[in-house]
N, C-alpha and C positions, 0 to 999 in steps of 0.2 A: 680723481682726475676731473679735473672742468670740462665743462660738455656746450656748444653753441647749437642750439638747436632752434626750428621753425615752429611754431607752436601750429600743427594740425588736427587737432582733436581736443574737445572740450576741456578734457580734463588738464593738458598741457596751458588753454588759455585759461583754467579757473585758477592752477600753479601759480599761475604771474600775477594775480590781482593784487596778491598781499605786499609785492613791491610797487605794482602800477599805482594803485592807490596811494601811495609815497608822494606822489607826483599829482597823481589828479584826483585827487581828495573830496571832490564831486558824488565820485563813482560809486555805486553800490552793488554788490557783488552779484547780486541777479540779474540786474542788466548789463551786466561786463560782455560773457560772453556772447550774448544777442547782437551788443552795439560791435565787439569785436567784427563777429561773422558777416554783421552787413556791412562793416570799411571794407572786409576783403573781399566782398563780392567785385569790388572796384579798385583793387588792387595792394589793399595794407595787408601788412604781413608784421607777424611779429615774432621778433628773434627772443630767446632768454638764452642767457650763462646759468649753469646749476652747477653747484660740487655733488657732494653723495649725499649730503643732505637733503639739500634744498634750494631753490630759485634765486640767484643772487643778485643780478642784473637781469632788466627787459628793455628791448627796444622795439618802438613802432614806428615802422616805415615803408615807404613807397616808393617807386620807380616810375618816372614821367618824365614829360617831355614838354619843353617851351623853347619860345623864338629867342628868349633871353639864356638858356642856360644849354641849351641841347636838352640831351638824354640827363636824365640828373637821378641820383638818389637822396630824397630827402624824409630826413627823421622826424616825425610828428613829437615820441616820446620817447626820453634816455631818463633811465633813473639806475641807481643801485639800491638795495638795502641800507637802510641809516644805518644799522648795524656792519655792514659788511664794507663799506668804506674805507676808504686806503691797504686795501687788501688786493690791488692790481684787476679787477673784476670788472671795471667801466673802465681801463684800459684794454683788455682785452675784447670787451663788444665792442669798443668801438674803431680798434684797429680791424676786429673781422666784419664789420658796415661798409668799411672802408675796400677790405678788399673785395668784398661780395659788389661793392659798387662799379668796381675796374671789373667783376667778370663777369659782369652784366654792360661791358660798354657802356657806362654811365661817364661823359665828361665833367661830370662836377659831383659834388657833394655837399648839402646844406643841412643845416637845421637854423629855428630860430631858440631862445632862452628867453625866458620869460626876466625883466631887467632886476626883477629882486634876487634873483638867484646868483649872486657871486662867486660862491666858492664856484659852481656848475662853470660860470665862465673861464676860471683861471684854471680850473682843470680841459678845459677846449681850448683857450691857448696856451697850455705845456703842449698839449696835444698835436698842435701844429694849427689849429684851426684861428681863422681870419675872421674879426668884426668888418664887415663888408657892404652892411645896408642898417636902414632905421627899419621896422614893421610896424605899420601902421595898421588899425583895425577900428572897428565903430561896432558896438554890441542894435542888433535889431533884436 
């Protein structure tokens, strides 16, 4: 059985590194959980999907609030396992984002995609989700 759960203990956030890292390729396993625990100090949270295995899907996100969007829920990071792909597993984190967003009163729901990631796109619009803005950024 699939399982969604909040990753609150180390060892549920050292689980997801080996998909997080999928996506942020940056990251090295010792500073995962440290940099984890200080986003949540300020509100990220981070969801994963498991079967009985192992970690299939993670998401990282937060819930905030702007004059542009209301109450919003917005996803920092959505990956699945390269391996565990087309197996309904980032359909179902991201249908349960979606509802954890409605019962948190969130009026909207965002993430941005990094523009090289295609396929990541056309799986967000099967999904229902809307290209809506440009994001702009300048590295300091």
């Amino acid at each position: 059985m699939n399982q969604i759960q909040i990753a609150t203990t180390d060892q549920q956030i050292q689980d997801c590194y080996p998909v997080m890292v999928q996506l942020r390729t940056h990251l090295k396993l010792q500073a995962f959980i440290p940099q984890v625990r200080r986003q949540m100090q300020v509100g990220y949270q981070l969801a994963y999907l498991s079967n009985p295995e192992r970690v299939c899907s993670v998401a990282g996100f937060r819930i905030s609030e702007s004059l542009a969007w209301g109450r919003f829920l917005y996803v920092d990071d959505l990956i699945t396992d390269a391996q565990m792909r087309s197996q309904n597993y980032g359909h179902q984190l991201l249908d349960w984002l979606v509802q954890y967003a409605r019962q948190q009163n969130c009026a909207q729901f965002h993430l941005d995609s990094g523009v090289q990631r295609l396929d990541a796109h056309r799986f967000y619009q099967r999904e229902g989700l809307q290209i809506n803005s440009y994001h702009f950024a300048l590295k300091l």
